[in-house]
C-alpha positions in Angstrom: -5.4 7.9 -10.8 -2.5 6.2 -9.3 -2.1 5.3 -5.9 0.4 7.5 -3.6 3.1 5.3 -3.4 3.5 2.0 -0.2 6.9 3.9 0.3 5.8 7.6 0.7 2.6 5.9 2.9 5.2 4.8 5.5 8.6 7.0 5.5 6.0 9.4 7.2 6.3 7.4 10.6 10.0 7.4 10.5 11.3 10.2 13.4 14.4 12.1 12.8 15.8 14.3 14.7 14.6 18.1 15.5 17.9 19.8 15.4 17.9 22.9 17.0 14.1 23.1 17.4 13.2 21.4 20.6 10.1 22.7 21.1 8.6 22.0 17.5 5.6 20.3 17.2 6.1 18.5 13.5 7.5 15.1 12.7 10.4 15.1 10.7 11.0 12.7 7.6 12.4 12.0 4.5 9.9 12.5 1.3 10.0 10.2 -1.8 10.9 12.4 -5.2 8.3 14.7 -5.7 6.2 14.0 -9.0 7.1 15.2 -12.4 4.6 17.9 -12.1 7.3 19.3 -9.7 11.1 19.9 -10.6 13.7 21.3 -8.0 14.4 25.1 -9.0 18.0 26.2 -9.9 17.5 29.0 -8.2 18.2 29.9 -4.4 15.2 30.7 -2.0 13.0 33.2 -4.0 9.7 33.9 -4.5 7.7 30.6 -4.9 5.4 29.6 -7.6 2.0 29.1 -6.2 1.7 31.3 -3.0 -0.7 28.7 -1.5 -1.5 30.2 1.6 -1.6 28.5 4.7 -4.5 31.1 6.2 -8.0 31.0 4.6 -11.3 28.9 3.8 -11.3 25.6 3.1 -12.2 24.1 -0.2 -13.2 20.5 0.3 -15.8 19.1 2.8 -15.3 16.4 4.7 -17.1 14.0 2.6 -15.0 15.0 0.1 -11.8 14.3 2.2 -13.1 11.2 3.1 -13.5 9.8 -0.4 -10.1 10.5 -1.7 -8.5 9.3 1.7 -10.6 6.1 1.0 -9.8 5.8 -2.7 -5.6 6.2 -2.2 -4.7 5.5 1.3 -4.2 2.0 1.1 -4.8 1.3 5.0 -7.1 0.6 7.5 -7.9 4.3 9.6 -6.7 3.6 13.1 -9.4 6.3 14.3 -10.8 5.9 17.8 -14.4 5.9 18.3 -15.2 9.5 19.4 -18.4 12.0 19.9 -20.6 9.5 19.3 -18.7 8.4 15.9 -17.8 4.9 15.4 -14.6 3.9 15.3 -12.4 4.5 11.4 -15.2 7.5 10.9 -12.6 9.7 8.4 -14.9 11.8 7.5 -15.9 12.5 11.2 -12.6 13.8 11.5 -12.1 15.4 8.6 -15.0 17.6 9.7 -13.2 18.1 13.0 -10.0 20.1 10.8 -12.4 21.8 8.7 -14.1 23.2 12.0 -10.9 24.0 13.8 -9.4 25.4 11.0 -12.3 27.6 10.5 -12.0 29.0 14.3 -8.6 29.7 13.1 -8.8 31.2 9.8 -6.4 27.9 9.1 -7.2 26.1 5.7 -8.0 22.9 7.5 -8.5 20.9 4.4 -5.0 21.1 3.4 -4.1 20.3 7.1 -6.2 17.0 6.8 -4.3 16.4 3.7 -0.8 17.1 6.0 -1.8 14.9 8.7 -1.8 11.5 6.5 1.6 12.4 5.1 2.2 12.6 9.0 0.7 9.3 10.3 1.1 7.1 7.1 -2.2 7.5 5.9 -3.9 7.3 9.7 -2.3 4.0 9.6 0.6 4.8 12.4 2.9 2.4 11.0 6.0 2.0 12.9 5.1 5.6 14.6 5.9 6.0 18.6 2.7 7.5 18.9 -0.6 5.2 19.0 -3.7 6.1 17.6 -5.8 7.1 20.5 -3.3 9.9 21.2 -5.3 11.5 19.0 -1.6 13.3 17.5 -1.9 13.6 13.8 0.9 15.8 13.5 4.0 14.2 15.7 4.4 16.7 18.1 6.7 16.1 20.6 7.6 13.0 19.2 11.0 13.4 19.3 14.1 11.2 17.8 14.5 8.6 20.7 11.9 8.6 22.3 10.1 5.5 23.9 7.1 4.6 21.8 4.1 4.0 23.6 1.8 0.8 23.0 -1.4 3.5 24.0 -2.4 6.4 26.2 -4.2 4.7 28.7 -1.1 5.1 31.2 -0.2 8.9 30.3 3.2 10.0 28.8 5.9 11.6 30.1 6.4 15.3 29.6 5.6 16.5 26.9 3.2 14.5 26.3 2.2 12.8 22.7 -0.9 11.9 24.1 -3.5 14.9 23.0 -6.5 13.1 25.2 -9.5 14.1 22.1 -9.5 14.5 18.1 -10.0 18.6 18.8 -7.0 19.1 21.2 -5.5 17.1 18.7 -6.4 18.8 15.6 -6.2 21.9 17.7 -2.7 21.9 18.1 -1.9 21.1 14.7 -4.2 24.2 13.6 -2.8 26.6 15.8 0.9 26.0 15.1 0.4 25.9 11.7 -0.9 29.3 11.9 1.4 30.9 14.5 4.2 30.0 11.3 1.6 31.8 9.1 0.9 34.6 11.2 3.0 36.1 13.3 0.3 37.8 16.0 -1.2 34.3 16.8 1.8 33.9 19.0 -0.3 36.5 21.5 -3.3 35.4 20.8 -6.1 33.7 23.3 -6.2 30.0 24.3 -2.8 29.2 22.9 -2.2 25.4 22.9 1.2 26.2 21.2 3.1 28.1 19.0 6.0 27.9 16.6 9.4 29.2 17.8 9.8 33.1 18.0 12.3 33.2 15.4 10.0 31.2 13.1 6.4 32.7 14.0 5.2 34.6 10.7 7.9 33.1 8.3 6.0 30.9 6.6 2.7 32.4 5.0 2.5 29.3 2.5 2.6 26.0 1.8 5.4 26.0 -0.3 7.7 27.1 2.7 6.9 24.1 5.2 10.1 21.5 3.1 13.9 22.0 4.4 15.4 24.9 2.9 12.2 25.8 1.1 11.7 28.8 2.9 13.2 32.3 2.1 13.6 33.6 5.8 16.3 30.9 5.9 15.1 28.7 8.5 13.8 25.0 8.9 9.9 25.8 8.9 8.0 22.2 9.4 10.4 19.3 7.9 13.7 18.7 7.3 12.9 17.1 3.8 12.9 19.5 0.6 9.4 20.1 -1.0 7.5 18.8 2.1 4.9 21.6 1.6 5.5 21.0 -2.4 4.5 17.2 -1.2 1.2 18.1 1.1 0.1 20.3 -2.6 0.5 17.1 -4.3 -1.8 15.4 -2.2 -3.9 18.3 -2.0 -4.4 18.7 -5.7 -5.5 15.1 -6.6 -8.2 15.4 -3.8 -9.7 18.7 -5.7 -9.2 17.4 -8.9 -11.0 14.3 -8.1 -13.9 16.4 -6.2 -14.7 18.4 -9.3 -12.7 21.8 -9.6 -11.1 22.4 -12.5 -7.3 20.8 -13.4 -6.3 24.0 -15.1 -6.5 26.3 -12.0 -4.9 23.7 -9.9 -1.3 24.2 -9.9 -0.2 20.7 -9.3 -3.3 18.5 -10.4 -1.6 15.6 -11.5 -1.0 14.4 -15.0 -3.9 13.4 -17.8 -3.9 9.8 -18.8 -4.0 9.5 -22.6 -1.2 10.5 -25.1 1.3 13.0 -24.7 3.2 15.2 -26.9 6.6 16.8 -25.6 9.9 15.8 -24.3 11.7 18.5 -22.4 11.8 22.4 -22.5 13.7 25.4 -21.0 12.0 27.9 -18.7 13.9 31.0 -19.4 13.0 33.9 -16.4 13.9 37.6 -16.6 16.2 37.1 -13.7 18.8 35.5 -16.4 18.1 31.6 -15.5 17.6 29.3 -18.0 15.5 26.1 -16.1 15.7 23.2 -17.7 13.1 20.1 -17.7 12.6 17.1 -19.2 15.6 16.0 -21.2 16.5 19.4 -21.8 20.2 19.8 -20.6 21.1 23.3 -18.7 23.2 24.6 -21.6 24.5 28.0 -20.0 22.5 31.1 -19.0 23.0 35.1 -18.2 23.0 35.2 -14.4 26.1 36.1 -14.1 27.0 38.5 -17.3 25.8 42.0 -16.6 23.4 43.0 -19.3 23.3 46.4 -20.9 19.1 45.6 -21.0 17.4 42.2 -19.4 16.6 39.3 -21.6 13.3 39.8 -23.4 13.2 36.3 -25.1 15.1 33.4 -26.8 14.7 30.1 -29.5 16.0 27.1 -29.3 17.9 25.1 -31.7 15.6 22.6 -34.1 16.8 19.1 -32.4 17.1 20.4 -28.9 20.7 20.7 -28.6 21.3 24.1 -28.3 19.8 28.0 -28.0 20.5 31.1 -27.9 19.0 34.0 -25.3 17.9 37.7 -26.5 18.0 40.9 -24.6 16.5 43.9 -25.2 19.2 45.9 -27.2 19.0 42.9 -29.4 22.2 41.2 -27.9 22.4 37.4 -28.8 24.3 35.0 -26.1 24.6 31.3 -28.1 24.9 28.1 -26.4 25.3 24.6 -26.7 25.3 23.9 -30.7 23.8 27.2 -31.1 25.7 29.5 -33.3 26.3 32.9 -32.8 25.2 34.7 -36.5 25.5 38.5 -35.1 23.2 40.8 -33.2 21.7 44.3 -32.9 23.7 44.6 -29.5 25.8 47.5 -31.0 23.5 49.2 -33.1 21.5 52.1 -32.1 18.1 51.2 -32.8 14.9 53.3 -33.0 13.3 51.1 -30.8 14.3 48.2 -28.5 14.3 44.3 -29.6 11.6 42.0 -28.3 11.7 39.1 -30.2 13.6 36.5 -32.3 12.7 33.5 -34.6 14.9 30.5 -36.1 15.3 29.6 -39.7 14.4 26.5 -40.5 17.8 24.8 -40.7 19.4 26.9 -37.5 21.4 28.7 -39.7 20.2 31.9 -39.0 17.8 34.3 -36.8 15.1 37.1 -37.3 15.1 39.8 -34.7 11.9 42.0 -34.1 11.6 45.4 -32.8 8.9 47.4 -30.5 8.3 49.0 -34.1 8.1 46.1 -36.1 11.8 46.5 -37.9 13.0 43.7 -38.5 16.9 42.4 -38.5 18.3 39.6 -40.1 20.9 37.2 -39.4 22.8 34.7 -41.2 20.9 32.5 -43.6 17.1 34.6 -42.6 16.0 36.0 -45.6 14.6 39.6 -45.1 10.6 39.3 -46.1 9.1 42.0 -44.8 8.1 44.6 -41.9 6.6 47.4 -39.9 9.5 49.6 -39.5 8.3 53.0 -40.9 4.9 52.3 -40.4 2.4 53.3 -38.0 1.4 51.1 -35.0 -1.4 51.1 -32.6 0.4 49.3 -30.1 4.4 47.5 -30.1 4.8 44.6 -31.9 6.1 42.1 -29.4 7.0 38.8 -31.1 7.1 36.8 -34.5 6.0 33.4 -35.4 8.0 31.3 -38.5 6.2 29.3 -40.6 6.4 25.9 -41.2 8.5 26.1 -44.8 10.7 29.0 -43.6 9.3 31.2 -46.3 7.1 33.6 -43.9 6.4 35.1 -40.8 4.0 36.9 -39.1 4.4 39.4 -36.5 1.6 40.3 -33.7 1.3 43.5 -31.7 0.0 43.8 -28.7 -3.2 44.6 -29.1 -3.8 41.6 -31.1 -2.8 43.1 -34.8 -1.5 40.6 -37.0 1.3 41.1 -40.0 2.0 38.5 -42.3 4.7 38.1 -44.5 6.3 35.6 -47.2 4.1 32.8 -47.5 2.2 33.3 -44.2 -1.2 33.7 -44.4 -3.6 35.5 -42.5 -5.9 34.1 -40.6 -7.7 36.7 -38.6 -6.4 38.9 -35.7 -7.5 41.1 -32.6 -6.6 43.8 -34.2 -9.8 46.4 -33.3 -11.4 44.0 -30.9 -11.6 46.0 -27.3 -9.1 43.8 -25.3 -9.3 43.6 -21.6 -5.6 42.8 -21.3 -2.9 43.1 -23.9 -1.2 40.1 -25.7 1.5 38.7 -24.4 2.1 35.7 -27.1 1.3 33.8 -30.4 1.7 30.3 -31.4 1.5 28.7 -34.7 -0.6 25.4 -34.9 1.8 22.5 -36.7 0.2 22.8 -40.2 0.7 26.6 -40.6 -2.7 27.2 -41.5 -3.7 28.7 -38.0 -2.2 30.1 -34.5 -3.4 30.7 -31.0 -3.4 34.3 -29.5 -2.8 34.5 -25.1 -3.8 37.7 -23.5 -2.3 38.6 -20.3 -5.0 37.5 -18.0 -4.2 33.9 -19.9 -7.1 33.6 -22.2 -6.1 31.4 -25.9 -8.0 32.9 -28.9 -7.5 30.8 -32.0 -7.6 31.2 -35.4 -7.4 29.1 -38.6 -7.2 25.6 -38.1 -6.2 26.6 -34.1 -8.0 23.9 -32.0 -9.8 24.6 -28.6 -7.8 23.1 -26.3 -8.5 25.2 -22.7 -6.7 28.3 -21.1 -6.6 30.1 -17.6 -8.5 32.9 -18.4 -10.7 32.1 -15.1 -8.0 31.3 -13.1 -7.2 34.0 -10.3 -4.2 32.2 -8.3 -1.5 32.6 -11.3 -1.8 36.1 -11.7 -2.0 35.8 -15.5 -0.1 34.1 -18.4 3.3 35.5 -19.9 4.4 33.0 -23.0 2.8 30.0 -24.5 4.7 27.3 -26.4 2.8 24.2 -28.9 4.1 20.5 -28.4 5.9 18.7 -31.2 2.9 17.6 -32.9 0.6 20.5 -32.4 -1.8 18.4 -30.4 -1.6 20.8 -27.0 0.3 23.7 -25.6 2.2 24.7 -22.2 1.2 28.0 -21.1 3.6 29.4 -17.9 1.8 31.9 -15.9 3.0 34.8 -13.8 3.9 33.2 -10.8 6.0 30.6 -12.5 4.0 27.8 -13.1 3.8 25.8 -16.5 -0.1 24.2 -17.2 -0.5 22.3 -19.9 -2.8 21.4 -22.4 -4.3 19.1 -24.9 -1.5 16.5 -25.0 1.3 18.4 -23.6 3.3 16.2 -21.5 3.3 17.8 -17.9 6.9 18.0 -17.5 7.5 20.3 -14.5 7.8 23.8 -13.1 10.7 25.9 -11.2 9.6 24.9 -7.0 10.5 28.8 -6.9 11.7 31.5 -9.2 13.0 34.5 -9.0 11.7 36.2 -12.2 8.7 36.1 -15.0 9.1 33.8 -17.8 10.2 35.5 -20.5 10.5 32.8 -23.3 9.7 28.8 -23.5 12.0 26.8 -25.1 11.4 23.4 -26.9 13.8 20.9 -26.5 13.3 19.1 -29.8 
């Protein structure tokens, strides 16, 4: 696992000012790019991905804390001997934020994880507070301020100097959850509070960064993705401990090959996201729409696509060719999918019913109009020649046509949740089937290759899409995240969306 890097160790000791917020207690300063498991969104403030809260249990111990700080921080802890601890004891006060957080229903952990992107990995490098302030959080150390050489003289009001590791910690738990919850602001035995404009605006994590936060106002630092940042951090320290990479949202990267280059997020709010080297070609955000998109397919070579709505209307961009639509028509049922030819000269569309329509040079193979269905068919997969497809329905039935084969289907099996997507592996002789609640079931020559099926933070799956070479998959999830798989490149989510995913586009 690569170390954080020297330069995000130290910016954290660099003051800036507090603008209007006089009385906050955080310690404003610039963040290095955040990692490729992160992208900025092209969206305004929305809804974020994760919904981290900043309220709840802790996750890690404090041993646990202690061995990632000692396996990434780089520096020497500048930790007072205290309580009986020796001096540089991390995991002493590690236990001391896990404790305090507790009595405050604050996810200490996390707030450990905040206070070395605070104090430059306990190192106080450069900071105008000393380490037996006992501060791990900057408050009141405001831009200009005299730094102090140590506490042994006092401070001037307000002072930096917190006297012991739990008034310390204290006050970094209990502002951190008057800007989670707004009734801590009357509570007992406040040390302080965020200001009354800001108390209860930021529930999560994800809010804490510049303009990260919806309500509009500058929660904890000036920096964009400051909370994104701390998650980082956060992640590599579960990861490391044990829990499982596929429920953490932004564990960091795999080593070993990777398959993928770029791909476009498409929500059903009309954006098009774009990561990796795929360009932002165009999108629908500002076209009113007879029906909201339902889907889209990108161009073999990555430099183009097209987006599908629900009456069957096509919108083409970049090299994408527009080859006609359903848009018009007055169709039995609506549109819910659409597959490429193999050359992008043309495009199959796919009804609720199973009709299908065909466009330019797709050659008409085969369908479900007429017939009887269980449940709505909701997509269709190509095969690798061009010469077949197959078509899956929501309850996991699977219709094949041309020189598809089938390989087996859910049709009859008693489904918890419906299907929301279908995949074909790279040879043709298999796919992958993802339920709502994100569990993969594979057929044919359909490797194993992990789901989210026990992960309860996303909120279940909506689309899947296979790398290049068919080694892995990206699965994006409900809450706008994008976990991948096998040897799928991590190559980024939207920091905050305003709509499901709706399709995933490859780039090449």
């Amino acid at each position: 696992m690569p170390r954080v890097p020297a330069t995000d160790r130290n910016v954290a000791m660099t003051p800036r000012k507090l603008h209007c917020l006089a009385a906050l207690a955080a310690f404003l300063f610039t963040v290095a790019p955040l990692a490729a498991s992160v992208a900025t969104a092209s969206s305004a403030a929305a809804d974020t991905t994760t919904h981290t809260p900043v309220l709840g249990p802790s996750l890690l111990t404090a041993d646990q804390l202690s061995a990632w700080y000692h396996r990434h921080s780089g520096v020497t802890p500048r930790i007072p001997a205290f309580g009986g601890h020796p001096a540089g004891d991390v995991a002493a006060l590690a236990q001391v934020f896990i404790d305090d957080g507790r009595a405050e229903g604050v996810r200490g952990d996390i707030a450990f994880v905040q206070s070395q992107l605070e104090t430059g990995w306990l190192g106080f490098i450069g900071s105008q507070i000393p380490p037996d302030a006992y501060n791990y959080a900057g408050i009141y150390a405001f831009d200009g301020r005299t730094g102090l050489a140590n506490c042994a003289q006092g401070d001037t009001a307000p002072s930096r100097c917190m006297g012991t590791p739990q008034h310390g910690v204290g006050m970094q738990i209990q502002l951190l959850r008057s800007y989670a919850d707004p009734s801590a602001t009357t509570a007992p035995n406040r040390l302080i509070s965020a200001p009354s404009d800001r108390a209860g605006k930021a529930p999560l994590w994800e809010y804490f960064g510049g303009h990260d936060c919806p309500c509009g106002k500058l929660i904890w630092a000036s920096a964009t993705g400051y909370g994104l940042r701390i998650l980082q951090m956060y992640s590599q320290a579960l990861v490391e401990s044990g829990m499982p990479g596929a429920c953490i949202a932004y564990a960091p990267p795999v080593a070993g090959a990777t398959s993928g280059t770029g791909y476009w997020d498409v929500t059903n709010d009309s954006v098009v996201h774009p990561f990796g080297d795929a360009r932002f070609l165009g999108d629908t955000r500002h076209i009113r729409l007879n029906l909201p998109l339902t889907g889209g397919e990108s161009l073999k070579g990555g430099s183009g696509y097209w987006l599908l709505a629900r009456d069957g209307g096509i919108f083409s961009y970049g090299g994408a060719h527009f080859y006609g639509s359903t848009g018009g028509f007055r169709l039995n049922k609506p549109v819910n999918g659409m597959e490429r030819t193999i050359n992008n000269g043309g495009y199959w569309l796919v009804a609720d019913d199973g009709g299908i329509f065909s466009f330019g040079n797709a050659r008409f193979l085969g369908s479900m109009g007429g017939s009887h269905l269980n449940k709505p068919v909701l997509g269709m997969e190509r095969t690798p020649s061009g010469k077949g497809y197959w078509l899956f329905a929501s309850d996991g039935g699977v219709f094949s046509y041309g020189d598809a084969k089938f390989f087996g289907s859910l049709g009859g099996t008693k489904l918890s949740y419906p299907v929301v997507s279908m995949q074909r592996t790279a040879t043709g002789r298999g796919y992958w089937m993802m339920t709502l609640d994100g569990r993969v079931f594979r057929f044919g020559d359909a490797r194993g290759l992990g789901d989210i099926g026990g992960c309860t933070n996303y909120f279940g799956a909506a689309r899947m899409l296979v790398t290049p070479d068919g080694g892995g998959y990206w699965i994006a999830t409900n809450n706008g995240n994008i976990v991948a798989f096998g040897n799928a490149k991590h190559l980024g989510f939207p920091a905050s969306v305003g709509g499901t995913t709706i399709a995933l586009l490859a780039s090449k």
